[in-house]
C-alpha positions in Angstrom: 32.2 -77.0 -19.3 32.6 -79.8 -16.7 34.4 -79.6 -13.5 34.9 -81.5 -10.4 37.4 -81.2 -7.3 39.6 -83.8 -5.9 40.0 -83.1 -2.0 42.2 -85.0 0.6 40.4 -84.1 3.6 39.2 -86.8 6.0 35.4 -85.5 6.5 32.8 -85.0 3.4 32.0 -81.7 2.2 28.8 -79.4 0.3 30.7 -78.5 -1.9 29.9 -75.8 -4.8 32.2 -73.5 -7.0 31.2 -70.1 -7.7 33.0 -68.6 -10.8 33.4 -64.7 -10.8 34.4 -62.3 -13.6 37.4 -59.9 -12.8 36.1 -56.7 -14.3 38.6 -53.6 -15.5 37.9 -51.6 -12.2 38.9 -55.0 -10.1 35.4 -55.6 -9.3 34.0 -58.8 -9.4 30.7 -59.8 -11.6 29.0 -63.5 -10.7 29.0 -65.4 -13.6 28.3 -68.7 -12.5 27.2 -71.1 -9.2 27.0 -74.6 -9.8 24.8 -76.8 -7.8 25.7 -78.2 -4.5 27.0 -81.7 -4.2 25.8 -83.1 -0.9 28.3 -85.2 1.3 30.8 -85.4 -1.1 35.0 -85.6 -1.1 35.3 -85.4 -4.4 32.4 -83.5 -6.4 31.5 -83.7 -10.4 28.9 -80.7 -10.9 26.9 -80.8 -13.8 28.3 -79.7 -17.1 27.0 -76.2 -17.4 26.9 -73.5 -20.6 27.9 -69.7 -20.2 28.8 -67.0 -22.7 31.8 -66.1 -23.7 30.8 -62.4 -23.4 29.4 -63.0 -20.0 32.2 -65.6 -18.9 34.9 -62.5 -20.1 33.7 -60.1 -22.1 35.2 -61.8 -25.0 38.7 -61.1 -23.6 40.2 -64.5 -23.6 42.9 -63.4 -20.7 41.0 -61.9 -18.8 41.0 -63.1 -15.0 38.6 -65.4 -13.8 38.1 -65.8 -9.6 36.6 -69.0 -8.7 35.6 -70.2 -5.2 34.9 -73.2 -3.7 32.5 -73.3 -0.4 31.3 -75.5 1.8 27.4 -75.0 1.7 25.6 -74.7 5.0 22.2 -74.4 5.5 22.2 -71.5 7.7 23.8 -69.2 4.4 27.1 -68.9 6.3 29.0 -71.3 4.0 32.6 -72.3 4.8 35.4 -71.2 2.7 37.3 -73.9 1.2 39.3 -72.1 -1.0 39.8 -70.7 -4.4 42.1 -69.9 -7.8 42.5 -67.5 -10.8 41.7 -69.2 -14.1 41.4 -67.1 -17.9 39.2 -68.7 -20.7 42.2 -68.9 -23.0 43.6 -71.8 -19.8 40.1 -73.4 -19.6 39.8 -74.1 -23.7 42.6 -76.3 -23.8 40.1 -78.8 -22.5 38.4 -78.3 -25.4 41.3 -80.1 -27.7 40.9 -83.2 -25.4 43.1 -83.4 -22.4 42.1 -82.3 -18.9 43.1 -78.7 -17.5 43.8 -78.4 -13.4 44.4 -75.4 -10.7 45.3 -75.9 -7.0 42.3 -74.8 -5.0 44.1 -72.8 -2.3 43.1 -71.6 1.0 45.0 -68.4 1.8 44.6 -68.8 5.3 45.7 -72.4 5.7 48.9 -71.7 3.4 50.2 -69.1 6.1 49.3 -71.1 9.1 50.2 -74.5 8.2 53.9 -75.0 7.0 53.7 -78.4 5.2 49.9 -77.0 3.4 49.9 -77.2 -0.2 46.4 -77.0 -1.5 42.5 -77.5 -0.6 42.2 -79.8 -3.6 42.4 -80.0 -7.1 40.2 -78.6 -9.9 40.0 -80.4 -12.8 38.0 -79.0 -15.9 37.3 -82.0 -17.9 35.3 -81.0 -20.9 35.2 -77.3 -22.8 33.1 -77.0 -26.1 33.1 -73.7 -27.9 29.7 -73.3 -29.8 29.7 -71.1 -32.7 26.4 -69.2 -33.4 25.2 -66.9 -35.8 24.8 -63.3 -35.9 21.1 -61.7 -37.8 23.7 -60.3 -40.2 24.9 -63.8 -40.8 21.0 -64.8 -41.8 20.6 -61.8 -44.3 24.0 -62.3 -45.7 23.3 -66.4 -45.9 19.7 -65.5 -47.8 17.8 -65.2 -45.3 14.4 -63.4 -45.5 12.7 -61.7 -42.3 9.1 -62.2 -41.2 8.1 -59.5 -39.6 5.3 -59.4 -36.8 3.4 -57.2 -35.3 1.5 -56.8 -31.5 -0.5 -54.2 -30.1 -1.8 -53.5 -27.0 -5.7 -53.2 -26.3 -5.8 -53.2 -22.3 -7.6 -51.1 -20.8 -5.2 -48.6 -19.3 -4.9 -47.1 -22.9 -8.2 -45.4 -22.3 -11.7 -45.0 -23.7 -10.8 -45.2 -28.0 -14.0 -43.0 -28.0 -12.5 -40.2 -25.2 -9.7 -38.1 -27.0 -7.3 -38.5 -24.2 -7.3 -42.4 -25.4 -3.8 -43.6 -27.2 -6.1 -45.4 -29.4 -8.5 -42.4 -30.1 -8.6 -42.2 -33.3 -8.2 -38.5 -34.7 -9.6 -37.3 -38.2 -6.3 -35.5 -38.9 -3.5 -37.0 -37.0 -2.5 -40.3 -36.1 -2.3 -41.2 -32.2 0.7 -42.7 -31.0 0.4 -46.4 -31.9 0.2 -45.5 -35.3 2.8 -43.3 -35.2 5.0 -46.1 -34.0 3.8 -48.2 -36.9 4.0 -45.8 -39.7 8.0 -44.9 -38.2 9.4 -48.1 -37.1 7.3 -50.6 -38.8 8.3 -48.7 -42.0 12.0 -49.4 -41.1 11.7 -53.0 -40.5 8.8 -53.7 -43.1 12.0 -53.1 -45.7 13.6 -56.5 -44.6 10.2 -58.6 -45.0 11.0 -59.4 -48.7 7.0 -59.9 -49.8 5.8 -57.0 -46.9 2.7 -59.4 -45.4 2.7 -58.8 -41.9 0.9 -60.8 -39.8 -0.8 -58.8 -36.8 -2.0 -59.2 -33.7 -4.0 -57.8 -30.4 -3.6 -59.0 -27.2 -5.3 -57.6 -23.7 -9.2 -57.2 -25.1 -12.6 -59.2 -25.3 -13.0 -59.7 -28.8 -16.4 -60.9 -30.6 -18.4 -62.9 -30.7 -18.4 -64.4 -27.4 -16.1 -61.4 -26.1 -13.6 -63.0 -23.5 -9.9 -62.0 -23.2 -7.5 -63.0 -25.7 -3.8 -62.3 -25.7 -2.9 -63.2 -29.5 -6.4 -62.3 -31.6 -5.4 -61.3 -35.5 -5.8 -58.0 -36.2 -7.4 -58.8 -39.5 -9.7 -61.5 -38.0 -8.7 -64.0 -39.9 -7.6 -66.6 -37.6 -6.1 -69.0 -40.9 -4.4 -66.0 -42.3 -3.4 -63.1 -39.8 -1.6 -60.7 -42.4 -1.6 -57.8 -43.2 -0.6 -56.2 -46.6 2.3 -54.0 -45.8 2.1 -51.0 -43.2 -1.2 -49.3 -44.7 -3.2 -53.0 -44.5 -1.9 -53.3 -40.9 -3.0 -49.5 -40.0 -6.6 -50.4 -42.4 -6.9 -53.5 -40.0 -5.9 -51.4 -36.6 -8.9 -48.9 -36.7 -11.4 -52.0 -38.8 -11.3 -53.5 -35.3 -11.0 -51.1 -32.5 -14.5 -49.9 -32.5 -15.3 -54.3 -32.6 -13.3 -54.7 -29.5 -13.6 -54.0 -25.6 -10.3 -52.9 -24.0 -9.7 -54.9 -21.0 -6.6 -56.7 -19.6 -4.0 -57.7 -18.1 -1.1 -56.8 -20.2 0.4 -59.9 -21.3 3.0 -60.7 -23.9 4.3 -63.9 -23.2 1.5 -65.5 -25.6 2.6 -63.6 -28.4 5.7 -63.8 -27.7 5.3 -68.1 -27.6 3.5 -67.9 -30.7 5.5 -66.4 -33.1 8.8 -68.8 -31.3 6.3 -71.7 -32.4 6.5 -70.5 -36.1 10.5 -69.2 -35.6 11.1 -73.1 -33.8 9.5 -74.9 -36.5 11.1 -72.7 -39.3 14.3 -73.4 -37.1 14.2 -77.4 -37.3 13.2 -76.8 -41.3 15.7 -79.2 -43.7 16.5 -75.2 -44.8 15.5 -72.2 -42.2 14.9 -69.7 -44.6 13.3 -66.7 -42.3 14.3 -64.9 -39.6 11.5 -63.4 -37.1 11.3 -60.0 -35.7 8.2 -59.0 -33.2 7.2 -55.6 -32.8 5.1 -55.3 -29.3 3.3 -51.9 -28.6 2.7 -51.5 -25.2 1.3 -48.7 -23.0 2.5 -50.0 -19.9 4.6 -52.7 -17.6 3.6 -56.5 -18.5 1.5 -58.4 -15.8 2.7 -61.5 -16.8 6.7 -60.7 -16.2 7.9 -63.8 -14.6 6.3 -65.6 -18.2 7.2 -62.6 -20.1 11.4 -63.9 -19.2 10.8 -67.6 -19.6 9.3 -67.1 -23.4 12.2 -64.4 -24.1 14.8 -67.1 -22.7 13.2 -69.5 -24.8 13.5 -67.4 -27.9 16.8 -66.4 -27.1 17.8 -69.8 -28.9 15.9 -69.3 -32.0 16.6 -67.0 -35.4 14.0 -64.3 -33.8 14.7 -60.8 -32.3 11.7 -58.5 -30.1 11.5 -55.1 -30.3 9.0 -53.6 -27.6 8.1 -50.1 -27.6 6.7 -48.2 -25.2 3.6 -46.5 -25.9 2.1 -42.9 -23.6 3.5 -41.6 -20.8 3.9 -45.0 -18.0 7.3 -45.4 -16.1 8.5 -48.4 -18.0 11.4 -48.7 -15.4 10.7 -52.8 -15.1 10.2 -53.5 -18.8 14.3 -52.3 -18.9 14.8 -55.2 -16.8 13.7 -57.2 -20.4 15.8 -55.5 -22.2 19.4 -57.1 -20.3 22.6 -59.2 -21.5 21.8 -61.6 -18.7 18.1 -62.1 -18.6 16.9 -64.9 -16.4 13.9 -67.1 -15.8 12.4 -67.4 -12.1 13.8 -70.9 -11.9 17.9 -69.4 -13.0 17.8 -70.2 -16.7 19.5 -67.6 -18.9 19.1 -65.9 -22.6 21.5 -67.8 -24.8 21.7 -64.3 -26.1 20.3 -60.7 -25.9 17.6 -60.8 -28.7 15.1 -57.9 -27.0 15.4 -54.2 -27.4 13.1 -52.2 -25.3 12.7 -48.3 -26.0 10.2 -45.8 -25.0 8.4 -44.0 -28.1 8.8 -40.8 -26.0 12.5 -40.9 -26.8 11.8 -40.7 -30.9 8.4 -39.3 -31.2 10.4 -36.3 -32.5 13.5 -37.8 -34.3 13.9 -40.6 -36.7 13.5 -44.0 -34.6 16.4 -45.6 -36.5 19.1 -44.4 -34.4 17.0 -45.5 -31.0 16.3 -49.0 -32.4 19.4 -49.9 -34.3 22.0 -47.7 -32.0 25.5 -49.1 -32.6 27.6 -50.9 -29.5 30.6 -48.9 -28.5 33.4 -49.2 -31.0 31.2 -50.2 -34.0 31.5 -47.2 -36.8 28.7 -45.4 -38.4 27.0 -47.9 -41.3 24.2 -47.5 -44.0 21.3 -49.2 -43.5 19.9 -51.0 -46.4 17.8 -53.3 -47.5 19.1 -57.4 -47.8 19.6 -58.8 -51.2 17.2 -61.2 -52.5 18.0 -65.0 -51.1 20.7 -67.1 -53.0 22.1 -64.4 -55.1 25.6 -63.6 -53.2 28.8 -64.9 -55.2 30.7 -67.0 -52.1 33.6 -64.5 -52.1 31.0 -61.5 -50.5 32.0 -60.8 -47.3 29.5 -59.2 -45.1 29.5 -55.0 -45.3 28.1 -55.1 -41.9 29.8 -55.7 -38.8 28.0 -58.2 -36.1 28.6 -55.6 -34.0 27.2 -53.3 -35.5 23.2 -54.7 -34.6 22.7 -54.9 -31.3 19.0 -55.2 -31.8 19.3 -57.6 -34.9 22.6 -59.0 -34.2 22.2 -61.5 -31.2 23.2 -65.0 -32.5 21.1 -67.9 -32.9 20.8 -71.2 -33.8 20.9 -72.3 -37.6 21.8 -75.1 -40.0 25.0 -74.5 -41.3 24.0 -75.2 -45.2 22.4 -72.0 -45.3 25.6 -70.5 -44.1 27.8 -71.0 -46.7 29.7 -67.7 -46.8 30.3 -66.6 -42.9 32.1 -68.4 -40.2 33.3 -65.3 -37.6 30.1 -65.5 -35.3 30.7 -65.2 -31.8 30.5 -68.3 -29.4 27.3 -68.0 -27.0 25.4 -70.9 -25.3 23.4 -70.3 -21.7 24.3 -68.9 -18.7 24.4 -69.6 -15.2 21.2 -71.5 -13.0 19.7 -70.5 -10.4 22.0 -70.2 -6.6 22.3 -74.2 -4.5 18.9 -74.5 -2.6 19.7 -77.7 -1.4 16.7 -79.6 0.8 
């Protein structure tokens, strides 16, 4: 979207416009600040991106508040006024003409008899971008790669002490390889030739033992997979006894490394793979503020994380991972919500599919099976599966439309808001 404001007052303004969701209980939800423009009558902020879900919660009449202040350095900005806009209003700009509102001052309209308005806001530009659900991948012939990361910091304990969530029992598994052998199972299903490429991260690994945050599991540095679930587990307890559990807990690396593969897969002639990462964690991540940024980041590619936690931790902050508006330190939003975080304590007795794959209100009760081999849908096949339906799986991303021949109702999502004015 691009806006600016037309003003006829005789001094310059800060001006910046703050846009503000009208929710069902008439609360109001911040959806979007533009920058300030310093010492300006007549603003143009910067064009800016925001989902449709966050902009209205997909209801296209729903009522939109939007402010314009006068910024002041002391945080006691003046009010300049304000008006009541509805996405279905704002995407007539999108068919090439320019929509306007009166920016009213309530105030001034009841003191001043010949007042009319504050200025004028013109939305010049609005581009609805279309993007594409993970059901929209499998259905286009799409294959998943799946991925795997565990946690080898040093909080998991001893391997050797029996308290240890890596101790590793004659008889029963401990809880990372529970997780592996019940969830990995699940999404090994959608990896069409079940090589799984695993890694460590958080432990001083041989030969010259420093930290690493992405070693493969298998040590093979050229090759890090795994075949299937019972190579990965063989691979798990071949190196624990090799390694030294140390720290921190970091996950962006990981995280940036298998967006690397997702990107380059992504700017392909034909993406053919979409990227899942499982991370197995026994506690909060160190590196949060990093953590965000490579989630954001991945947020725009064909690639969904699913982090589990692992023992008994309060894993109150990693929820803050797992948001529809997730945020980098510097304002920059998830394009969508690609991360589903869920402690293991919650299905260490129950099947995990439920937990990992829980539907959205509204979506109805599905079968969950594995995709059809790539290129072998007639192009009347309409999806069985509901976007909806996928909240872990079904955040949109990026993708070249000729390997999309067959689905065209994805949701329209770009980013999100930046960070609030901090003008010098």
């Amino acid at each position: 979207m691009s806006l600016f404001l037309i003003q006829d007052f005789f001094t310059k303004s800060d001006p910046f416009l703050e846009i503000y969701r009208i929710n069902d209980d008439a609360t109001l939800q911040l959806v979007y600040r533009t920058e300030t423009v310093m010492n300006n009558l007549n603003p143009v902020w910067k064009t800016f991106k925001v989902s449709l879900n966050c902009l209205c919660s997909g209801d296209q009449h729903r009522k939109l508040q939007c402010t314009v202040w006068d910024w002041d350095s002391n945080g006691k900005h003046d009010y300049i006024g304000e008006f009541e806009a509805t996405y279905n209003e704002m995407r007539a700009a999108s068919e090439g003409r320019q929509v306007q509102w009166p920016c009213i001052n309530h105030k001034y309209k009841v003191k001043k008899k010949n007042y009319k308005n504050s200025g004028i806001i013109i939305l010049s530009q609005c581009k609805v971008i279309k993007m594409h659900s993970f059901v929209d991948y499998i259905m286009g012939g799409c294959q998943i790669q799946f991925t795997v990361a565990i946690d080898f910091t040093a909080s998991n304990g001893d391997p050797g002490n029996s308290c240890s969530l890596h101790y590793i029992h004659p008889f029963h598994p401990n809880e990372y390889l529970k997780v592996l052998l019940s969830v990995g199972d699940i999404c090994q299903d959608y990896d069409s030739d079940k090589m799984i490429p695993a890694f460590g991260f958080g432990a001083k690994i041989p030969p010259d033992y420093k930290v690493s945050h992405n070693f493969p599991l298998n040590c093979n540095e050229e090759n890090p997979e795994c075949a299937g679930i019972q190579g990965l587990v063989q691979a798990y307890q071949n190196i624990l006894p090799k390694l030294q559990l140390y720290g921190p807990t970091n996950i962006s690396p990981i995280i940036q490394k298998v967006a690397l593969t997702a990107s380059q897969e992504q700017h392909a002639k034909e993406a053919l793979q979409y990227f899942i990462l499982l991370v197995l964690t026994d506690g909060v991540v160190t590196d949060m503020a990093d953590t965000r940024e490579a989630i954001v980041d991945s947020s725009r590619l064909p690639m969904s994380i699913i982090i589990v936690g692992v023992g008994s931790a309060d894993f109150s902050d990693m929820r803050l991972l797992d948001q529809d508006d997730l945020r980098t330190s510097r304002g920059q939003a998830a394009v969508r919500d690609n991360v589903q975080f869920v402690p293991f304590s919650h299905f260490k007795n129950a099947p995990p599919l439920p937990l990992l794959l829980h539907p959205l209100p509204g979506s109805s009760p599905f079968s969950l099976t594995p995709p059809l081999s790539p290129r072998v849908l007639p192009s009347s096949l309409t999806p069985p599966l509901s976007p909806r339906v996928l909240p872990l799986l079904s955040n949109s991303a990026p993708f070249s439309p000729r390997v999309l021949p067959l689905l065209s109702n994805s949701a329209p999502l770009s980013q999100a808001p930046p960070a609030p004015p901090s003008p010098l």
